[in-house]
Chimera marker file (.cmm) of the C-alpha trace (Angstrom):
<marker_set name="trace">
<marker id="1" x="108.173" y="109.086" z="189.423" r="1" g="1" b="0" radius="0.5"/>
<marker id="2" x="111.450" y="110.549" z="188.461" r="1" g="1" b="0" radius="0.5"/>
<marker id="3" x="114.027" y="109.912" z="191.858" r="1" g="1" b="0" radius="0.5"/>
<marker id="4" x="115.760" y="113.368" z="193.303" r="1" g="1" b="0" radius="0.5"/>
<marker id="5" x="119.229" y="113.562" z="194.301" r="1" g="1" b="0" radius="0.5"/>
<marker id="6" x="118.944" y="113.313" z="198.110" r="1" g="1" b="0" radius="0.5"/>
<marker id="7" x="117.426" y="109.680" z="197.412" r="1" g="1" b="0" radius="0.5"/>
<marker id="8" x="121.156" y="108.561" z="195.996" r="1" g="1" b="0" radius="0.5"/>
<marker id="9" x="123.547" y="106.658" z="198.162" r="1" g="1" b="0" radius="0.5"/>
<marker id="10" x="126.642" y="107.456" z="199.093" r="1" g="1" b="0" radius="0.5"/>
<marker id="11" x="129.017" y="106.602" z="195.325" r="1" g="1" b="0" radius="0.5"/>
<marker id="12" x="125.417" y="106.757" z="193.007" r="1" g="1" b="0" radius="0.5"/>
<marker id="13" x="126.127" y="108.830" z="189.902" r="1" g="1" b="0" radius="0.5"/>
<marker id="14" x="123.304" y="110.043" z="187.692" r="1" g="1" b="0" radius="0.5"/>
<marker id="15" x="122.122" y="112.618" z="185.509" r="1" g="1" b="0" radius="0.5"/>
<marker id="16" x="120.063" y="116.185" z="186.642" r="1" g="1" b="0" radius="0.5"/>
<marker id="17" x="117.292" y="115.437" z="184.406" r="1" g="1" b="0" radius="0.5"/>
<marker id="18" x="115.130" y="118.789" z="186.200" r="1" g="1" b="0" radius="0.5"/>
<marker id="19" x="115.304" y="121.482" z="189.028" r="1" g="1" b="0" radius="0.5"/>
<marker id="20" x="111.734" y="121.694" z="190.343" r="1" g="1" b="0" radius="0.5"/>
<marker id="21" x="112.986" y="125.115" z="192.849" r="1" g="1" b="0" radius="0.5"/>
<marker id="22" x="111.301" y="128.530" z="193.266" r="1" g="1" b="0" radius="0.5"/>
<marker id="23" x="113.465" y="130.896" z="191.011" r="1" g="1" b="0" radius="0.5"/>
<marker id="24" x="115.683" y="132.224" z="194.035" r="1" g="1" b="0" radius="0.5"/>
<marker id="25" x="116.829" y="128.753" z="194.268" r="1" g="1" b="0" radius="0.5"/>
<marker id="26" x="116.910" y="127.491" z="190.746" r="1" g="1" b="0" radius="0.5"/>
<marker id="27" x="119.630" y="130.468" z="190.112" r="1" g="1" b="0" radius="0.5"/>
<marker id="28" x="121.470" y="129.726" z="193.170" r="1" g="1" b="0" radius="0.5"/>
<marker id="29" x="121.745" y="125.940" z="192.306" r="1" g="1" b="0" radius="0.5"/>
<marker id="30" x="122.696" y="126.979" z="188.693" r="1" g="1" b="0" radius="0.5"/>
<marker id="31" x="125.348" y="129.073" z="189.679" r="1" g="1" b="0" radius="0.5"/>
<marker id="32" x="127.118" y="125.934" z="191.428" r="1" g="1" b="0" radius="0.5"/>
<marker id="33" x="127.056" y="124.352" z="188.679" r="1" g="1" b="0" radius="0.5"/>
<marker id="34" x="123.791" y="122.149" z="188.671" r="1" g="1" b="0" radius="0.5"/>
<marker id="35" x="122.511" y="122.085" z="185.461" r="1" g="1" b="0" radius="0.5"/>
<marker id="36" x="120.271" y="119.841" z="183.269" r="1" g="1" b="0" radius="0.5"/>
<marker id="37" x="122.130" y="117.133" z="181.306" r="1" g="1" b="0" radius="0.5"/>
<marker id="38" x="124.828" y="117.358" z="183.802" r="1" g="1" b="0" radius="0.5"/>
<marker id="39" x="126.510" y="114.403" z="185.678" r="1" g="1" b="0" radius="0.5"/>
<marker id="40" x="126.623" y="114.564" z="189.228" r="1" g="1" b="0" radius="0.5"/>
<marker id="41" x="127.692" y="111.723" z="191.733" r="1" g="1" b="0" radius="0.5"/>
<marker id="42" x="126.886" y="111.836" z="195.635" r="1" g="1" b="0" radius="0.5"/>
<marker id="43" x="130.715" y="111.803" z="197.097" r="1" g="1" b="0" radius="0.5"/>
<marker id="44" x="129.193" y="111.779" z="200.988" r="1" g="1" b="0" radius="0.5"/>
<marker id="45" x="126.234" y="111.821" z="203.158" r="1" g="1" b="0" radius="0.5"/>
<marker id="46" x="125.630" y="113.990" z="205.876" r="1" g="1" b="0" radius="0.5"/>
<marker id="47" x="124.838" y="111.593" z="209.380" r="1" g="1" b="0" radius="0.5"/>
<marker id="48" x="121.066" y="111.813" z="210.610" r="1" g="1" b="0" radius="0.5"/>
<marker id="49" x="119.724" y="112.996" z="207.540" r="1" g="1" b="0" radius="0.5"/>
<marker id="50" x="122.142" y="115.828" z="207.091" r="1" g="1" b="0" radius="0.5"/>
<marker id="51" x="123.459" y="117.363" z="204.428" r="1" g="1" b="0" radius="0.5"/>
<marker id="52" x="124.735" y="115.808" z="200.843" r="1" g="1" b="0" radius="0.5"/>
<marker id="53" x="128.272" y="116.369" z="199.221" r="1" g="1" b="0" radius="0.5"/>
<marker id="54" x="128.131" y="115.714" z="195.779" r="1" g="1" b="0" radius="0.5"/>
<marker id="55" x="130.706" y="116.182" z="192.827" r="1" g="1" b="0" radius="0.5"/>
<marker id="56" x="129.746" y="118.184" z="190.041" r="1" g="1" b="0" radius="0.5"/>
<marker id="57" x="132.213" y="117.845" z="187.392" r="1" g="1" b="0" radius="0.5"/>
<marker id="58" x="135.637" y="118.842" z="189.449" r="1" g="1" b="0" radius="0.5"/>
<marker id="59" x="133.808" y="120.669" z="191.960" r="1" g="1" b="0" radius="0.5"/>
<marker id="60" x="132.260" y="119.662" z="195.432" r="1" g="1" b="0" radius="0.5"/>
<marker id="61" x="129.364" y="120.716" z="197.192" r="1" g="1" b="0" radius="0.5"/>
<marker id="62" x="127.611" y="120.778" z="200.001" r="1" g="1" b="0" radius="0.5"/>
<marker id="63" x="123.724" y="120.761" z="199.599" r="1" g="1" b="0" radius="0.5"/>
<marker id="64" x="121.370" y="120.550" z="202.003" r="1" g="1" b="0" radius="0.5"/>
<marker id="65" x="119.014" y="117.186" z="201.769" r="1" g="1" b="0" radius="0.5"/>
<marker id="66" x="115.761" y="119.641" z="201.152" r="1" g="1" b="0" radius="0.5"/>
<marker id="67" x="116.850" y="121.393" z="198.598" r="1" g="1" b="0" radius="0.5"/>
<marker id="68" x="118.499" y="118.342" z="196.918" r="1" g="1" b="0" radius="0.5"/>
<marker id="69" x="114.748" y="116.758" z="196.919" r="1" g="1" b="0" radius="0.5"/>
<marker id="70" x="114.445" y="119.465" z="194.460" r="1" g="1" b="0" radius="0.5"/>
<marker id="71" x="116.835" y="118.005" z="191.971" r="1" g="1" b="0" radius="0.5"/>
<marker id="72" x="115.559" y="115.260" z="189.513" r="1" g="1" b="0" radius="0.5"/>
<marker id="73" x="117.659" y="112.661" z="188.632" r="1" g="1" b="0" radius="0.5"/>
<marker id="74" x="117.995" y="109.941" z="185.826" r="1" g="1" b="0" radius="0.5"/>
<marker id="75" x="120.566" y="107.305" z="185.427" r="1" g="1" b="0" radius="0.5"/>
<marker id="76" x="124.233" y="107.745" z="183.920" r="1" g="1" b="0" radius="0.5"/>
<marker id="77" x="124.400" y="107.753" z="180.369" r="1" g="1" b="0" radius="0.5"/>
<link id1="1" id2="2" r="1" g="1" b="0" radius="0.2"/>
<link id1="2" id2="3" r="1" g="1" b="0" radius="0.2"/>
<link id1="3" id2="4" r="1" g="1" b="0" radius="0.2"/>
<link id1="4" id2="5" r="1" g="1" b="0" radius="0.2"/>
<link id1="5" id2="6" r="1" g="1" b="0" radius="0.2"/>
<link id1="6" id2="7" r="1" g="1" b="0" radius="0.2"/>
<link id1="7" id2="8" r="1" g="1" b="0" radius="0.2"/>
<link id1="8" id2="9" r="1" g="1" b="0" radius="0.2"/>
<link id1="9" id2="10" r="1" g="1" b="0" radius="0.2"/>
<link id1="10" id2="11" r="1" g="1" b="0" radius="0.2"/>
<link id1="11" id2="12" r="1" g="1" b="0" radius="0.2"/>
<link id1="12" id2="13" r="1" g="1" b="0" radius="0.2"/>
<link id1="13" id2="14" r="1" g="1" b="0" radius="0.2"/>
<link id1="14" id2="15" r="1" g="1" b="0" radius="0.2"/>
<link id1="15" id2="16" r="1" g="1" b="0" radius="0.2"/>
<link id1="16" id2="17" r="1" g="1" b="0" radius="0.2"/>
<link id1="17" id2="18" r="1" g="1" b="0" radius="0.2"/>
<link id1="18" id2="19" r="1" g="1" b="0" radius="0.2"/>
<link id1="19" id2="20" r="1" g="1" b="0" radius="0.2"/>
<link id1="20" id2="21" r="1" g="1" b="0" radius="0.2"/>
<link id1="21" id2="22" r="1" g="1" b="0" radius="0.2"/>
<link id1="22" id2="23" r="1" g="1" b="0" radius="0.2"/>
<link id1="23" id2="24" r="1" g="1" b="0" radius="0.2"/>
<link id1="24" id2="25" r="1" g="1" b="0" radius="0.2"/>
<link id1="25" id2="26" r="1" g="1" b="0" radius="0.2"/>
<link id1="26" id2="27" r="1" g="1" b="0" radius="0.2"/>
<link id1="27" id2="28" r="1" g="1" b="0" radius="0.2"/>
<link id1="28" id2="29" r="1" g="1" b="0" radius="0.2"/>
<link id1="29" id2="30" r="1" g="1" b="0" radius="0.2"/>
<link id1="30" id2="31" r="1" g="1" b="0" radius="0.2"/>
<link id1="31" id2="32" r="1" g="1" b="0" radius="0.2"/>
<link id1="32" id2="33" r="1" g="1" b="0" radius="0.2"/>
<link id1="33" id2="34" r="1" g="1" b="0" radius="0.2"/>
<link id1="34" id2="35" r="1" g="1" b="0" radius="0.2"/>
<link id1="35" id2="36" r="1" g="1" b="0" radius="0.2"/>
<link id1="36" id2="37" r="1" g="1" b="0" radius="0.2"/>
<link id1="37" id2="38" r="1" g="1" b="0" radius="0.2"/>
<link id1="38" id2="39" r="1" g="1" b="0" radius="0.2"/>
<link id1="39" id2="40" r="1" g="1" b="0" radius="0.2"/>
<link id1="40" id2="41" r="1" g="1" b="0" radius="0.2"/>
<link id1="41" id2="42" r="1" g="1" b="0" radius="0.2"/>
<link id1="42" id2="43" r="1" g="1" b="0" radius="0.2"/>
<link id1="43" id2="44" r="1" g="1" b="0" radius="0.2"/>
<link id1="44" id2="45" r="1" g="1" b="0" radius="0.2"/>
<link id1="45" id2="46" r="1" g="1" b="0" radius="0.2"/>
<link id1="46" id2="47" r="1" g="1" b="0" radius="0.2"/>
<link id1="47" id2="48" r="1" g="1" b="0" radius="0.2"/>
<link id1="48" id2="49" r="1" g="1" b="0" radius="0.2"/>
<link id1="49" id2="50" r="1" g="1" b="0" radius="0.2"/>
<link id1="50" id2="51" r="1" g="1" b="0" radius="0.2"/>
<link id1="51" id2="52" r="1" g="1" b="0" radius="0.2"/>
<link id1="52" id2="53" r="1" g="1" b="0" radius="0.2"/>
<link id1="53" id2="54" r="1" g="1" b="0" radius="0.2"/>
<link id1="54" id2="55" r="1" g="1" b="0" radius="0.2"/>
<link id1="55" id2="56" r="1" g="1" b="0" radius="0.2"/>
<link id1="56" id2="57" r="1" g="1" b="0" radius="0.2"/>
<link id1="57" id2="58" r="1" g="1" b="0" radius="0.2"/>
<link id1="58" id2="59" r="1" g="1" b="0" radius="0.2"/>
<link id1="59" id2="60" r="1" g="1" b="0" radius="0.2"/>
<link id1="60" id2="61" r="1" g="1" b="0" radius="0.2"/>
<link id1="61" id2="62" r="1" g="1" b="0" radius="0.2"/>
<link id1="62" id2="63" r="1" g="1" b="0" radius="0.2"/>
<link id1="63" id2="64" r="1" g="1" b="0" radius="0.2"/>
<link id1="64" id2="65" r="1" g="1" b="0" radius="0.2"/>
<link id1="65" id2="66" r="1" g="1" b="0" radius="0.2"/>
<link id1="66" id2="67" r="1" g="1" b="0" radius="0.2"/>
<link id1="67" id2="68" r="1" g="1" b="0" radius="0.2"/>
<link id1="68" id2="69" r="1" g="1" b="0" radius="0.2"/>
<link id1="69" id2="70" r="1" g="1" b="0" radius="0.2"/>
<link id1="70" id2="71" r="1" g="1" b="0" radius="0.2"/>
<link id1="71" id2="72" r="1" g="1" b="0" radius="0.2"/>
<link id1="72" id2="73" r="1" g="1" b="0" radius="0.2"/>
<link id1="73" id2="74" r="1" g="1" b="0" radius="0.2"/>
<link id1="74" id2="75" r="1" g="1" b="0" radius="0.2"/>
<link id1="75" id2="76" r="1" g="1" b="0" radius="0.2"/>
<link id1="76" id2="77" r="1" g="1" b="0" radius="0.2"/>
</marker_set>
């Protein structure tokens, strides 16, 4: 089983190894930057479950923790 991004602790890097979203979703993600073969790192988690920020390059952003389960993840290169 390949881990998603909202399974990453707070200062985890990784890789976006897949974005398993319905197409509304997969462009909106894209156009923030998440792409495949891209580095991301989780910079802070949101209490109770709540949302992610994570670093995409030099950008930050906020993602909520369902649609990060959405986002497949491998480890840093």
């Amino acid at each position: 089983m390949i881990p998603d991004l909202s399974l990453l602790h707070e200062g985890d890097s990784a890789i976006i190894q897949s974005i398993e979203a319905d197409e509304a979703l997969h462009h909106r993600l894209q156009a923030l930057g998440f792409q495949t073969g891209k580095p991301v790192s989780v910079v802070r988690l949101g209490r109770f479950r709540g949302p992610l920020q994570v670093r995409i390059g030099m950008t930050d952003v906020i993602i909520r923790r369902s649609d990060a389960a959405k986002i497949k993840v491998g480890p840093p290169l």
